[in-house]
MARMIDREN-524634 format. One line per field, with one value per residue: x negated, y negated, z of N, C-alpha, C in turn; residue number from 1. Coordinates in nm, 2 decimals. Atoms other than C-alpha are relative to their C-alpha. Example, Ala and Ser with C-alpha at 12.3 -4.5 7.8 and 13.67 -1.06 7.14 Angstrom:
! MARMIDREN-524634
nc1 (-0.09 | 0.09) $
nc2 (0.12 | 0.11) $
nc3 (0.00 | 0.00) $
cac1 (-1.23 | -1.37) $
cac2 (0.45 | 0.11) $
cac3 (0.78 | 0.71) $
cc1 (-0.09 | 0.08) $
cc2 (-0.12 | -0.11) $
cc3 (0.00 | 0.08) $
i (1 | 2) $
//
This chain:
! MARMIDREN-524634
nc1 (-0.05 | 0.13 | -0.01 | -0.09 | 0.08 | -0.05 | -0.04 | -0.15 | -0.05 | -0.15 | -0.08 | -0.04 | -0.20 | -0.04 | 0.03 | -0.09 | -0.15 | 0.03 | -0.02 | -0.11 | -0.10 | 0.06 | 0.02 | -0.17 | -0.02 | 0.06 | -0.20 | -0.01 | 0.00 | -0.12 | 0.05 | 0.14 | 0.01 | 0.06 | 0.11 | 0.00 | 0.11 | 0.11 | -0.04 | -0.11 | -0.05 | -0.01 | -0.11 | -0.08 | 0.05 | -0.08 | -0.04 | 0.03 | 0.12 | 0.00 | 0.06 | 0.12 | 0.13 | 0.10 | 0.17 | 0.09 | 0.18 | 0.07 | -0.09 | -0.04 | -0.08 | -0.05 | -0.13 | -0.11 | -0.20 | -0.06 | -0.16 | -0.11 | -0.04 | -0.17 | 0.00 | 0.06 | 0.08 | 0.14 | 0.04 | 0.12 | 0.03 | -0.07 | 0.09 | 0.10 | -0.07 | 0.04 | 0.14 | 0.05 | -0.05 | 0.05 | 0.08 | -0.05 | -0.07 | 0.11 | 0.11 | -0.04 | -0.05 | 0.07 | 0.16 | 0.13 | 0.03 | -0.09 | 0.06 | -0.08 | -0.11 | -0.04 | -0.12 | -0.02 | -0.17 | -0.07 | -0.14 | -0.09 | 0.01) $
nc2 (-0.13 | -0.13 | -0.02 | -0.12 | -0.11 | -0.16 | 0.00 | 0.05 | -0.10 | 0.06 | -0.13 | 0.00 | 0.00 | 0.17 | 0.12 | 0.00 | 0.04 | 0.14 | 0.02 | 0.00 | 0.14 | 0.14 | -0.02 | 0.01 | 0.17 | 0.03 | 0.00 | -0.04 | -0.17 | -0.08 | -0.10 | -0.04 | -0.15 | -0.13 | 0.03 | -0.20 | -0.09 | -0.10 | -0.14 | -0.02 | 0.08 | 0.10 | 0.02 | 0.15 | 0.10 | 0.07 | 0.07 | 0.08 | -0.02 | -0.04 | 0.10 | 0.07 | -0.13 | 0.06 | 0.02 | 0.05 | -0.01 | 0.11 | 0.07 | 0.09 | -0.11 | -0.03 | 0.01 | 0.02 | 0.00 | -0.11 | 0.10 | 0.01 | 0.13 | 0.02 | 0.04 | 0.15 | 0.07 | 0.04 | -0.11 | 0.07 | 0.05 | -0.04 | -0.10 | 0.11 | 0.04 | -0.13 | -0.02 | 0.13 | 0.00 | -0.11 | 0.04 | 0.10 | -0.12 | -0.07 | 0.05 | 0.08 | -0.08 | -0.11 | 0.01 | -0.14 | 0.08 | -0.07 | 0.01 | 0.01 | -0.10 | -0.10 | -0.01 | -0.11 | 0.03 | -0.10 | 0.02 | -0.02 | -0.15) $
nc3 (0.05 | 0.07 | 0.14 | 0.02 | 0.11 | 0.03 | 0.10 | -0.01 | 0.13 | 0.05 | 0.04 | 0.18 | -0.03 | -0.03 | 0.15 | 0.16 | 0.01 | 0.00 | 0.19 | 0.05 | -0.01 | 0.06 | 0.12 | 0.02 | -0.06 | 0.17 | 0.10 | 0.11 | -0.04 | -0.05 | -0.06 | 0.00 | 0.09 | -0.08 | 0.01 | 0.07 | -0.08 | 0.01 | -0.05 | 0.05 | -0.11 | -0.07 | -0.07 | 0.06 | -0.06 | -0.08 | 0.04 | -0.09 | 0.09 | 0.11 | 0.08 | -0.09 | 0.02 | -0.04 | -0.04 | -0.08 | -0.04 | -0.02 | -0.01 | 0.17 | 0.01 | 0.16 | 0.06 | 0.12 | 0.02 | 0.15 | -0.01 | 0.05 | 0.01 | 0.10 | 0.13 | 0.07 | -0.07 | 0.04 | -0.11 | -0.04 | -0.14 | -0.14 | -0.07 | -0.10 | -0.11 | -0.11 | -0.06 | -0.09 | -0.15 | -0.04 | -0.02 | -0.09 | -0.12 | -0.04 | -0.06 | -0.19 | -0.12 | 0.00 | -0.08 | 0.11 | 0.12 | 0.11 | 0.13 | 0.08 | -0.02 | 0.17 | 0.01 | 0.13 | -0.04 | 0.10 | -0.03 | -0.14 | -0.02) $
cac1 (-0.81 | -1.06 | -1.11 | -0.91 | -1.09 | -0.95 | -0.77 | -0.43 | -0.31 | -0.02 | 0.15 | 0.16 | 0.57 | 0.54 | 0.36 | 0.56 | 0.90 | 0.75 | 0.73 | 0.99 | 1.23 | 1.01 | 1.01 | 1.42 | 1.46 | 1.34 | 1.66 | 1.67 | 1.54 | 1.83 | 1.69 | 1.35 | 1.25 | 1.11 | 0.77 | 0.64 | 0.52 | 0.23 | 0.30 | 0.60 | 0.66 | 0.69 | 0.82 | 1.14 | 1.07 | 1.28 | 1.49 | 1.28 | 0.97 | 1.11 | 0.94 | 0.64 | 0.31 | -0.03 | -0.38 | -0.55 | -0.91 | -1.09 | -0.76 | -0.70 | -0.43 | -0.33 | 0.01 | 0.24 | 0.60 | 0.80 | 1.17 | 1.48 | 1.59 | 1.93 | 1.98 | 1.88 | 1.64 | 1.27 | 1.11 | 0.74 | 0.89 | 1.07 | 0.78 | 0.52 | 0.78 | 0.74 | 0.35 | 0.36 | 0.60 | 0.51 | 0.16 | 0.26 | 0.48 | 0.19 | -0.07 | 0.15 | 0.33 | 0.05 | -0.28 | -0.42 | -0.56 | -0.38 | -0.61 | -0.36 | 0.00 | 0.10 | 0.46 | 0.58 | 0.97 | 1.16 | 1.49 | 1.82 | 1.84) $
cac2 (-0.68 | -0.39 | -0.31 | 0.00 | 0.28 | 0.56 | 0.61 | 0.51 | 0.82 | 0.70 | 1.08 | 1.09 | 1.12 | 0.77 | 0.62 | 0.78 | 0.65 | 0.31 | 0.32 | 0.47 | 0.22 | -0.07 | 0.08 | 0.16 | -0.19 | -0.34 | -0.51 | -0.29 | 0.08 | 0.30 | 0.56 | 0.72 | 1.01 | 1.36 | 1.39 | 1.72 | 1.98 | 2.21 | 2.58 | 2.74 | 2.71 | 2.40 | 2.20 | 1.94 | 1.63 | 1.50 | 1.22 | 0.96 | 1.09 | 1.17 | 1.01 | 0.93 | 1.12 | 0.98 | 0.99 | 0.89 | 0.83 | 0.62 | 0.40 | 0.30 | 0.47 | 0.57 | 0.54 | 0.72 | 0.65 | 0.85 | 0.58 | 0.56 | 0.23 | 0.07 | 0.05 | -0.31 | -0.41 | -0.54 | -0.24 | -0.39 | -0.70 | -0.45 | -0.20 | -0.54 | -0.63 | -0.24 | -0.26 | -0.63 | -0.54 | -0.19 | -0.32 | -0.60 | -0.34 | -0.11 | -0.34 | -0.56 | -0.29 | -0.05 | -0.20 | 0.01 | -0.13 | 0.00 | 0.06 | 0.12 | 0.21 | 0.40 | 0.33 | 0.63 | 0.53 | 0.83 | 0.89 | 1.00 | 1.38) $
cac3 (2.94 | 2.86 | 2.51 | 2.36 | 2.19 | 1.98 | 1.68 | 1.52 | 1.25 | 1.00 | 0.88 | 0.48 | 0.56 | 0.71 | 0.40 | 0.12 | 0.32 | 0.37 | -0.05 | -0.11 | 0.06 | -0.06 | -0.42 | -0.36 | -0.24 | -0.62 | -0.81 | -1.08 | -0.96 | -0.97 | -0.82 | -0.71 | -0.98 | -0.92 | -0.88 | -1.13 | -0.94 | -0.97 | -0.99 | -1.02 | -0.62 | -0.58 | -0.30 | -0.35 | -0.19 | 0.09 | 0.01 | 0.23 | 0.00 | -0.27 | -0.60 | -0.38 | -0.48 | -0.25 | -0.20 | 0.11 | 0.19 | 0.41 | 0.52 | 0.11 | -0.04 | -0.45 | -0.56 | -0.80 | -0.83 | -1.04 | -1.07 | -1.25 | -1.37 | -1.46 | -1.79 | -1.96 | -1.71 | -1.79 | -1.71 | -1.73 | -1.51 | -1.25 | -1.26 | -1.16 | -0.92 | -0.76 | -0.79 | -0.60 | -0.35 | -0.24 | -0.28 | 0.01 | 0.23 | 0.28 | 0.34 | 0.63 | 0.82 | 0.76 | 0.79 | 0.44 | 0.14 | -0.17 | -0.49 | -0.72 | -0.75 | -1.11 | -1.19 | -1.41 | -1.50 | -1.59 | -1.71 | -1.53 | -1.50) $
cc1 (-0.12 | 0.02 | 0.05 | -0.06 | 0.09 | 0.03 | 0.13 | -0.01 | 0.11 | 0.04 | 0.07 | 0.16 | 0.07 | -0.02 | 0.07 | 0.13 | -0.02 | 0.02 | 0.09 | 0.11 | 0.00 | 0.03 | 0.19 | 0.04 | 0.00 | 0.15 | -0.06 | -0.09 | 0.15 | -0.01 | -0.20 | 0.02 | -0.06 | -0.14 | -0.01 | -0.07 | -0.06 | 0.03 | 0.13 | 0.08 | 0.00 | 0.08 | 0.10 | -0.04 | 0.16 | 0.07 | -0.11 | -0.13 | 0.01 | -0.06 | -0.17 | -0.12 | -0.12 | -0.10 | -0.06 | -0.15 | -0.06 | 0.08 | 0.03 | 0.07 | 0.02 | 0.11 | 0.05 | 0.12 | 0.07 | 0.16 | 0.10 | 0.00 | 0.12 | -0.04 | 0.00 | -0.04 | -0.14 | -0.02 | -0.17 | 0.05 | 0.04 | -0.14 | -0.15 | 0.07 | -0.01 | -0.13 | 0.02 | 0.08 | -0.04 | -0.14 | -0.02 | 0.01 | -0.11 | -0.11 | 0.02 | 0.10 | -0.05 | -0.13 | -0.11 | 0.02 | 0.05 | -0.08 | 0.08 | 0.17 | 0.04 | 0.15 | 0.03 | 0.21 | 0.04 | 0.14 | 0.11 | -0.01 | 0.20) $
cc2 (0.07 | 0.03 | 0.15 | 0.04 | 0.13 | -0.03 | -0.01 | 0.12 | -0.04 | 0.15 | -0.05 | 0.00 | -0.20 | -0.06 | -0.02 | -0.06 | -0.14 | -0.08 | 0.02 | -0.06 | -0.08 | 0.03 | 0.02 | -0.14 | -0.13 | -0.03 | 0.07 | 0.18 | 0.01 | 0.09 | 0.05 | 0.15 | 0.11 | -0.01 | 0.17 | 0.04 | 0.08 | 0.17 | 0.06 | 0.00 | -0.10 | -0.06 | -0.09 | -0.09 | -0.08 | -0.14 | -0.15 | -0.01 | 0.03 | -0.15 | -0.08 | 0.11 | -0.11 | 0.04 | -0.08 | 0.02 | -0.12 | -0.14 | -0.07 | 0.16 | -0.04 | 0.06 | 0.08 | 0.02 | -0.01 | -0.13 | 0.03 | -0.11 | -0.06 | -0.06 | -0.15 | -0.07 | 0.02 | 0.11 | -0.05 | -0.10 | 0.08 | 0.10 | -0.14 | -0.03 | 0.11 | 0.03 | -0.11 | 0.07 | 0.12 | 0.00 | -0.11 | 0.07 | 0.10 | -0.03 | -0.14 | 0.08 | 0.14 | 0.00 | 0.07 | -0.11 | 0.10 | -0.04 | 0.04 | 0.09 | -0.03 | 0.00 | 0.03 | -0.05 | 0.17 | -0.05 | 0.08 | 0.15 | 0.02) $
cc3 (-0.07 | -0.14 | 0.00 | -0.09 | -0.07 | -0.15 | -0.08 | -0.16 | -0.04 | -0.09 | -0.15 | 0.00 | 0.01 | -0.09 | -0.07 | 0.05 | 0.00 | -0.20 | -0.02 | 0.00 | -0.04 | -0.13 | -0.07 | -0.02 | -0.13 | -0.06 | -0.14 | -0.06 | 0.05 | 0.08 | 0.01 | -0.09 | 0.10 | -0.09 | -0.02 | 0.07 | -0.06 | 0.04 | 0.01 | 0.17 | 0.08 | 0.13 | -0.06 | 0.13 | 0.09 | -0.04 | 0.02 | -0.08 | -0.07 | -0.11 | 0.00 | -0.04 | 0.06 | -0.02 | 0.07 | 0.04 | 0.04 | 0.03 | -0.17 | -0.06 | -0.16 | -0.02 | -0.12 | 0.02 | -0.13 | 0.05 | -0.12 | 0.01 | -0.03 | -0.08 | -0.02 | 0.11 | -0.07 | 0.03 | 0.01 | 0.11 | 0.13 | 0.05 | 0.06 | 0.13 | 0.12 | 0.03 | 0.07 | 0.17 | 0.11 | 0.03 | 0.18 | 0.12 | 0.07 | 0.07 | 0.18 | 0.12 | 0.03 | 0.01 | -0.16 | -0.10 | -0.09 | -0.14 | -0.09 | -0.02 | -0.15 | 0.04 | -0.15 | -0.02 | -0.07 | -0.04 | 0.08 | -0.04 | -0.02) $
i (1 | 2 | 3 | 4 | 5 | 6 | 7 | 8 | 9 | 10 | 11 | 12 | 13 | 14 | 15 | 16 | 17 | 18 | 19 | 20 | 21 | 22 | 23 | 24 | 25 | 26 | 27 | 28 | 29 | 30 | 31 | 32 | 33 | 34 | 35 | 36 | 37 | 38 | 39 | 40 | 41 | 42 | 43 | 44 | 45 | 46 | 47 | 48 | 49 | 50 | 51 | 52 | 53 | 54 | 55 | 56 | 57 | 58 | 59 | 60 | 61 | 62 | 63 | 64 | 65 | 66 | 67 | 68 | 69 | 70 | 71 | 72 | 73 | 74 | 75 | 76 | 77 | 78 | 79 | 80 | 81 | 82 | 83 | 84 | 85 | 86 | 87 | 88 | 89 | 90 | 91 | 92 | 93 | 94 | 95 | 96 | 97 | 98 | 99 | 100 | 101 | 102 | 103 | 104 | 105 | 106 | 107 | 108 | 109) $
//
């Protein structure tokens, strides 16, 4: 078999849902938060990316997730448990190296 040349593009949409499931997925996120916007027209964020803020460059990507938690959970162990796993998810059904992901908890709105 001949070797295969080109280039494989993953759509910022696909990343942030990949997080956002994995980061939903977490015992003890209640919900994903809203991620503050810049300027007074901001956009709102699709459910799928909501909470999800990136930065790509160079296949390595930078994390922040904005969460909600239920009430009387660890929130240092749940927010390691959302850097390990979302860390994980990213790097084996995505191929990218993940320099750090920032977990902002809010609260409920």
């Amino acid at each position: 078999m001949a070797d295969i040349t080109g280039n494989v593009r993953i759509a910022s949409a696909v990343l942030a849902t990949v997080v956002n499931m994995t980061a939903s997925s977490v015992p003890g996120v209640a919900a994903m938060g809203a991620v503050p916007v810049r300027g007074l027209l901001g956009r709102r964020r699709r459910d799928g990316t909501r909470g999800v803020r990136l930065r790509v460059s160079a296949n390595r990507v930078r994390l922040d997730l904005y969460v909600v938690l239920a009430q009387g959970v660890d929130i240092v162990g749940t927010g390691a448990a959302i850097q390990r796993d979302v860390t994980r998810a990213v790097h084996e059904i995505l191929g990218m190296e993940v320099t750090d992901v920032n977990v902002i908890v809010q609260k409920t709105e």
